[in-house]
C-alpha positions in Angstrom: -16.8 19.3 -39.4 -13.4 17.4 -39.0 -12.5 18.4 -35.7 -16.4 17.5 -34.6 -15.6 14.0 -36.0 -12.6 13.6 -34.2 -13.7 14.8 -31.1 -16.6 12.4 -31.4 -13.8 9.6 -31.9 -11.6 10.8 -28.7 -14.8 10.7 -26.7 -15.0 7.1 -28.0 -12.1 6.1 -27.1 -12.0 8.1 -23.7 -15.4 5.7 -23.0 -13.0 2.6 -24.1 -10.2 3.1 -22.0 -12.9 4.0 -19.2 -14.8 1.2 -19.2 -11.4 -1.0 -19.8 -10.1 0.3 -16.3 -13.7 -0.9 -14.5 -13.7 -3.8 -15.5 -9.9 -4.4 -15.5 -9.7 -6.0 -18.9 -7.3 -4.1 -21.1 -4.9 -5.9 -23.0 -0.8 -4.1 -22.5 -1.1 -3.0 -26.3 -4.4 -1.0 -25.4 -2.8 0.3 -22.4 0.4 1.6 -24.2 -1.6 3.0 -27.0 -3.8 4.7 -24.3 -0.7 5.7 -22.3 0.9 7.5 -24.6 -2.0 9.3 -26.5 -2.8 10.6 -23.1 0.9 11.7 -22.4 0.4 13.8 -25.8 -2.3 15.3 -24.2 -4.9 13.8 -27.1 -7.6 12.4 -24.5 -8.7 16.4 -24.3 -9.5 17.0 -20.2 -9.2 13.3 -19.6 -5.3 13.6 -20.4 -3.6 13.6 -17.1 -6.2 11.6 -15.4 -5.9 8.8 -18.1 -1.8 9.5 -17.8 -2.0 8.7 -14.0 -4.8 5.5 -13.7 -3.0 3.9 -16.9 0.8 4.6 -15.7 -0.2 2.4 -12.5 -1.7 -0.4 -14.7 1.8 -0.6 -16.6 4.1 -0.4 -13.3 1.6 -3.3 -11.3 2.0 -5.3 -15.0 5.6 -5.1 -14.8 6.3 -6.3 -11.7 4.2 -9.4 -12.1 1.2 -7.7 -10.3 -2.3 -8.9 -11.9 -4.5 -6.0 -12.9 -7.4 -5.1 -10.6 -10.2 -3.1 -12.1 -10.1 0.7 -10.8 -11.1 1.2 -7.4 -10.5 -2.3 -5.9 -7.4 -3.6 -3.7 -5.3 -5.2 -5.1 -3.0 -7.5 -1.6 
């Protein structure tokens, strides 16, 4: 029953961090906690996608690029 519970929370979350990257409205503490769960692999088959669409939100935020939701240009 434990490992149904925390899968049920990861799938939670997964929906989070999804719906954070839409809309573009993550906040850099959500995006390192994200980023580095999903470099331990904890986001189950999301991992690497999640490691790869959060990775570019942190390098744009770093060099003074505003964060576009997924998807759109960013000039």
């Amino acid at each position: 029953m434990g490992y149904s519970i925390e899968q049920d929370a990861v799938a939670q979350l997964i929906a989070f961090i999804d719906t954070g990257l839409e809309r573009g409205d993550l906040r850099d503490d959500e995006v390192d906690v994200a980023l580095g769960l999903a470099r331990q692999n904890r986001l189950l088959k999301d991992s690497q996608y999640f490691a790869e669409k959060l990775a570019k939100v942190k390098a744009r935020r770093a060099t003074g690029v505003s964060f576009a939701p997924m998807g759109a240009e960013v000039g």
